[in-house]
C-alpha positions as CSV (number, residue, x, y, z in Angstrom):
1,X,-27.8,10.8,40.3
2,X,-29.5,11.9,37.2
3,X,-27.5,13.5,34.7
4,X,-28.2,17.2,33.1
5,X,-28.4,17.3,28.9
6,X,-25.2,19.0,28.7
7,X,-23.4,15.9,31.1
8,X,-25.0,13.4,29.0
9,X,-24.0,15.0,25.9
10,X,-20.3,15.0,26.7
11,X,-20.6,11.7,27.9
12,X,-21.5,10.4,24.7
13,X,-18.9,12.5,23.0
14,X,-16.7,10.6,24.9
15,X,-17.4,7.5,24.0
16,X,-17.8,7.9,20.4
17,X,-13.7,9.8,20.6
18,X,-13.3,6.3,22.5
19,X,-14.6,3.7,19.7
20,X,-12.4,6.3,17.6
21,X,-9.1,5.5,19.3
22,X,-9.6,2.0,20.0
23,X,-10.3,1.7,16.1
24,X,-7.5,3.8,15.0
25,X,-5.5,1.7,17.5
26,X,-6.6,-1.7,17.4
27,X,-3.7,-2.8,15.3
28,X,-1.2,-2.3,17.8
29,X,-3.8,-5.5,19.7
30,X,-2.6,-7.5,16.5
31,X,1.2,-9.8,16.4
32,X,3.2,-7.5,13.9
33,X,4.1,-9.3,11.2
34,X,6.5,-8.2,8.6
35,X,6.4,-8.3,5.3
36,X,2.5,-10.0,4.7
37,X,-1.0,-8.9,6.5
38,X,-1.6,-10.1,10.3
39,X,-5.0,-11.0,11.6
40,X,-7.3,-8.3,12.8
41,X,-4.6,-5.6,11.3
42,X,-6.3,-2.7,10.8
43,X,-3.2,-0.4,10.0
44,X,-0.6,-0.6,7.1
45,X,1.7,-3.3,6.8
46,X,5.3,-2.3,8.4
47,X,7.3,0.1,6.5
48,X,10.6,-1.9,4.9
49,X,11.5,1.2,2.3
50,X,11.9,4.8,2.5
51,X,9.1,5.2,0.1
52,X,6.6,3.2,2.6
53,X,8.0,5.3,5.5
54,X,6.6,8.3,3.9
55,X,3.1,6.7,3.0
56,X,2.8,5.8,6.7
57,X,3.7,9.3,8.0
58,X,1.5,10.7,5.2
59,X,-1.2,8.5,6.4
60,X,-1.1,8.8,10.1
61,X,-1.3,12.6,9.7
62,X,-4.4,12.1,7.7
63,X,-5.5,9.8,10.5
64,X,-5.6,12.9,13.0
65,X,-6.4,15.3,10.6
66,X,-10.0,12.8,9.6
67,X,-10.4,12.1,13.5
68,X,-10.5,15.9,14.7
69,X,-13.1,16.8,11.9
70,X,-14.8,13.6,13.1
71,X,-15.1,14.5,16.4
72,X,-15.8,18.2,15.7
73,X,-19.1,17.2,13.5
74,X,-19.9,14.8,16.1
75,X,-19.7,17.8,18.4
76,X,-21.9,20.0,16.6
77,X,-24.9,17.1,16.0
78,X,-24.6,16.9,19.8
79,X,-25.4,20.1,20.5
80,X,-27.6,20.7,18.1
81,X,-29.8,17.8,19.1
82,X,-29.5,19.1,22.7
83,X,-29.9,22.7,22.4
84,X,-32.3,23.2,19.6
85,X,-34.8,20.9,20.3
86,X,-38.5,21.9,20.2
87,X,-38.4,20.9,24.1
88,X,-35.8,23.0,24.9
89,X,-36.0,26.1,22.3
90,X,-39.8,26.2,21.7
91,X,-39.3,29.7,19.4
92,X,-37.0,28.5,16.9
93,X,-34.6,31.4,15.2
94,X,-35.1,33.4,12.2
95,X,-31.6,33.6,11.2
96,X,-30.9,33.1,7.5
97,X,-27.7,34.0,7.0
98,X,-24.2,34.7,9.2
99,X,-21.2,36.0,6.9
100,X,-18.6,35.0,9.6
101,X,-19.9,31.2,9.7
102,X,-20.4,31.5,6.3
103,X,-16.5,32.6,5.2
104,X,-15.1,30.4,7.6
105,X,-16.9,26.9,6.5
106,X,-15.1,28.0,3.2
107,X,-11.9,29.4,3.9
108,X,-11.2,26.8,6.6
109,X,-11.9,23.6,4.1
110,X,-9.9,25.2,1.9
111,X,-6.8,25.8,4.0
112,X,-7.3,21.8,5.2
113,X,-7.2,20.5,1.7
114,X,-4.0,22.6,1.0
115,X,-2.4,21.8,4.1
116,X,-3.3,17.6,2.4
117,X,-2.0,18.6,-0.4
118,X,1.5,20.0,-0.3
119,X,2.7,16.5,1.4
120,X,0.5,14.6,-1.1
121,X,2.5,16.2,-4.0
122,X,5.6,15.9,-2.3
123,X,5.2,12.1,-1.7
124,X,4.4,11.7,-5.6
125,X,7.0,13.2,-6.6
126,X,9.2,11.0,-4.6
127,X,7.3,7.9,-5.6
128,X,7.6,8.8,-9.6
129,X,11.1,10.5,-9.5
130,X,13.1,6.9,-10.2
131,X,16.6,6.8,-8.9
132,X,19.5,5.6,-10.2
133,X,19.3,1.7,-10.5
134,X,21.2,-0.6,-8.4
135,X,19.3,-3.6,-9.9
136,X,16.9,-3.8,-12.8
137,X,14.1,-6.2,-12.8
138,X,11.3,-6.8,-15.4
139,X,8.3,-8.2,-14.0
140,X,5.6,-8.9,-16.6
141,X,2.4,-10.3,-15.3
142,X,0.7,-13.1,-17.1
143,X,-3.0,-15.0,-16.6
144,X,-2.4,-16.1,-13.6
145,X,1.8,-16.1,-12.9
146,X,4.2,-13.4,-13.1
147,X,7.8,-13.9,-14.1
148,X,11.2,-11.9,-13.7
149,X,13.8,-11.4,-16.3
150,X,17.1,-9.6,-14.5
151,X,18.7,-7.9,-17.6
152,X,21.5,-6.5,-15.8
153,X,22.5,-10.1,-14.7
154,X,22.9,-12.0,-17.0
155,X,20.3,-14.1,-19.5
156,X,18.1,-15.6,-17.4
157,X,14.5,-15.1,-16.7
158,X,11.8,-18.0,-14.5
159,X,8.0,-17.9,-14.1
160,X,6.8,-17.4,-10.3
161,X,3.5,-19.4,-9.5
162,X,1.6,-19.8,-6.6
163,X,3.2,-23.0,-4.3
164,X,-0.2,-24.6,-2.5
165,X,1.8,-26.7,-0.1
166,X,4.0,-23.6,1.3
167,X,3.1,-21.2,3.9
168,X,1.5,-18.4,4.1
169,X,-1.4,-19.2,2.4
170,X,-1.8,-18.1,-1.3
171,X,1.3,-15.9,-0.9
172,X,3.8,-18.4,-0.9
173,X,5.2,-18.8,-5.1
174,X,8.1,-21.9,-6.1
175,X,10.2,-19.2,-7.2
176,X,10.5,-16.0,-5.7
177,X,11.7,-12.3,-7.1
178,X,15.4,-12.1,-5.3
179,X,17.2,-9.0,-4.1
180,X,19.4,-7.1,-2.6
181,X,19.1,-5.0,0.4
182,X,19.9,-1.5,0.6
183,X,20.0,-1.0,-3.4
184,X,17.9,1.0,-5.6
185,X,15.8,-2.1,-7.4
186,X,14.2,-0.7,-10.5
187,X,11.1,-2.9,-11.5
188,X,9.6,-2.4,-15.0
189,X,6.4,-3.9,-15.4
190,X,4.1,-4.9,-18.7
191,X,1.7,-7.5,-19.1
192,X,1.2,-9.9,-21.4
193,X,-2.2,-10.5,-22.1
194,X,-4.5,-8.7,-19.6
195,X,-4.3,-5.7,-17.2
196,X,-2.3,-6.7,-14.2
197,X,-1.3,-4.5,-11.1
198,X,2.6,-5.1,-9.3
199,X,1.6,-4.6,-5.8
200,X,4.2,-4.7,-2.7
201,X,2.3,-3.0,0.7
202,X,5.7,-3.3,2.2
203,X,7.7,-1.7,0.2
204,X,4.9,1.0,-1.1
205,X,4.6,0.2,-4.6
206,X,1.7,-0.4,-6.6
207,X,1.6,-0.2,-10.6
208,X,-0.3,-1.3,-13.2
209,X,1.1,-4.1,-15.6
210,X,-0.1,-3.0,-19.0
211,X,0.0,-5.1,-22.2
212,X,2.3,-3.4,-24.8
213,X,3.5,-0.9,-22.0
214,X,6.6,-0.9,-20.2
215,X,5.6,1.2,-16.8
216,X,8.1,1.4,-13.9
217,X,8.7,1.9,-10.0
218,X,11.2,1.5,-7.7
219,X,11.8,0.3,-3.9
220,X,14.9,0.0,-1.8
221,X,14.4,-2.5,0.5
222,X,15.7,-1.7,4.0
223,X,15.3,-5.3,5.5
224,X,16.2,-8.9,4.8
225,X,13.4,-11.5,4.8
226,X,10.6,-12.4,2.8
227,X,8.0,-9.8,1.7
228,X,4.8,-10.8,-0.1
229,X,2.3,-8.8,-2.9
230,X,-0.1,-10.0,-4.9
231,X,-1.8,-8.6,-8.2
232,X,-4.2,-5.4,-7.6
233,X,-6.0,-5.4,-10.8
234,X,-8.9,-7.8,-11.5
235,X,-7.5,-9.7,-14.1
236,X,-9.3,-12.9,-14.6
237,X,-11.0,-16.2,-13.1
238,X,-7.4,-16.7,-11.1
239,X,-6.6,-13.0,-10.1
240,X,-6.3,-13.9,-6.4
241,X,-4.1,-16.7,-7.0
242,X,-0.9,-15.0,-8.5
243,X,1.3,-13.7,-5.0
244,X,4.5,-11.5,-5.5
245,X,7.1,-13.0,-2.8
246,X,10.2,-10.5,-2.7
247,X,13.3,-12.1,-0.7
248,X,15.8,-9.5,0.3
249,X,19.1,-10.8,0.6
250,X,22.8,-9.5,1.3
251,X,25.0,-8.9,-1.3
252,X,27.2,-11.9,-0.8
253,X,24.1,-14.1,-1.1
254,X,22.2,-12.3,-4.1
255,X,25.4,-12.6,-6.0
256,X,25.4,-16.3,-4.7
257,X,21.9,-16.4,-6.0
258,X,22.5,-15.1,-9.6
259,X,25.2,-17.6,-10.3
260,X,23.1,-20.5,-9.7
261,X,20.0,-19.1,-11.0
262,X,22.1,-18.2,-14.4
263,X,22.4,-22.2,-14.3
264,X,19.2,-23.6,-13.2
265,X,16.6,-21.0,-15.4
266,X,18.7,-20.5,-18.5
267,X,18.4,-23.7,-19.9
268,X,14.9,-24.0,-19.1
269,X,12.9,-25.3,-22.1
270,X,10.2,-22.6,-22.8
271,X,11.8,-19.5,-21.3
272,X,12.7,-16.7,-24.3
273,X,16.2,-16.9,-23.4
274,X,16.3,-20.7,-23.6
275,X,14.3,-20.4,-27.2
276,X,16.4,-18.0,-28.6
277,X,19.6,-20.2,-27.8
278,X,18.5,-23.0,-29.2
279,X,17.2,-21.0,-32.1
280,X,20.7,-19.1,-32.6
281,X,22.0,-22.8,-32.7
């Protein structure tokens, strides 16, 4: 049976809201896997701090908001291409101007960017407004390694490079930035040479790692297990070889962890701690 223009029409507008869906959905296809990207993932990692649990609801209701005014554009092609066609409106209209269309293609963009906007500020604010520390941890990024000093811990800093022969590929580090779960961890972040970027998807943290600049952000894991970053800013001929791995541990293991780590990065040769020992001596 042949179809009228109006038929095919919403048949097409159909399949176009389907390809939407199966786009916006086709990471729930993929094996969720916590803490580093999945194949075929098309949506954000999974949320493992408050912080991240606002980005995703912040980002899903973007995710409607984008797909309606998709669809609703798509709409109005359709039917213009149907209905005001030389075939089937052979005396096209004069009309120049229409005050109601007019106002309400500016007042209604308006009231969507606002309606974007109030959450937008609201999830800055609760990005920049820093806690309370639990745990402090500098993180200064280096060509091509990053390495952690824990101040309030003791003296003891190490150097994190990427491992080759551990798993996942060029995520996995020999040493890995260790703590605790359910505490506010303070990270500051410099550089040392170039610009760097301290990225976590995980935990929703992203910030730049500036030489001569002590920039900070926070995260409060809600999770044990291994989460994984890398650096975000192009930062030389290694940039995509320098992971972040974060282990989250319990309390009873992170202060486990910080006695022997006190013993095995301390006396280090080449850390700052270890050189200004010897050089005090």
């Amino acid at each position: 049976m042949k179809m009228s223009k109006g038929q095919s029409g919403l048949r097409w507008l159909g399949l176009a809201a389907a390809g939407i869906w199966l786009l916006a959905g086709g990471a729930a296809f993929a094996e969720e896997v916590v803490g580093q990207p999945s194949p075929w993932e098309l949506d954000l990692q999974a949320s493992a701090s408050p912080v991240m649990d606002s980005i995703i609801r912040f980002h899903d209701g973007l995710v409607v908001i984008i797909t309606v005014i998709t669809l609703f554009v798509l709409a109005l092609l359709i039917t213009v291409v149907l209905k005001f066609n030389a075939r089937s409106n052979p005396v096209p209209s004069r009309t120049t101007h229409n005050t109601t269309i007019e106002v309400a293609w500016t007042l209604i963009p308006v009231l969507i960017l606002v309606s974007i906007a109030v959450p937008s500020f609201r999830l800055l604010f609760e990005e920049l407004d820093i806690p309370k520390a639990d745990l402090t941890v500098k993180a200064t990024g280096k060509q091509w390694y990053w390495s952690y000093a824990y101040p309030d811990n003791g003296k003891f800093e190490f150097d994190s490079l990427l491992a080759e022969n551990k798993q996942p590929r060029l995520l996995g580090v020999d040493n890995e930035l260790v703590v605790p779960v359910n505490k506010v961890v303070v990270v500051q972040v410099t550089g040392a040479d170039v610009i760097h970027s301290f990225a976590v998807p995980a935990f929703g943290i992203k910030i730049d790692a500036i030489p001569g600049r002590l920039n900070e952000t926070w995260f409060k894991a809600t999770k044990t297990g291994m989460f994984y970053g890398q650096c975000s800013e192009l930062c030389g001929r290694d940039h995509a070889f320098m992971p972040i791995a974060v282990r989250v541990v319990s309390d009873q293991d992170f202060a486990a962890w910080v006695e022997s780590a006190k013993k095995k990065f301390a006396a280090l040769p080449g850390t700052t701690y270890a050189l200004a020992e010897s050089s005090a001596h």
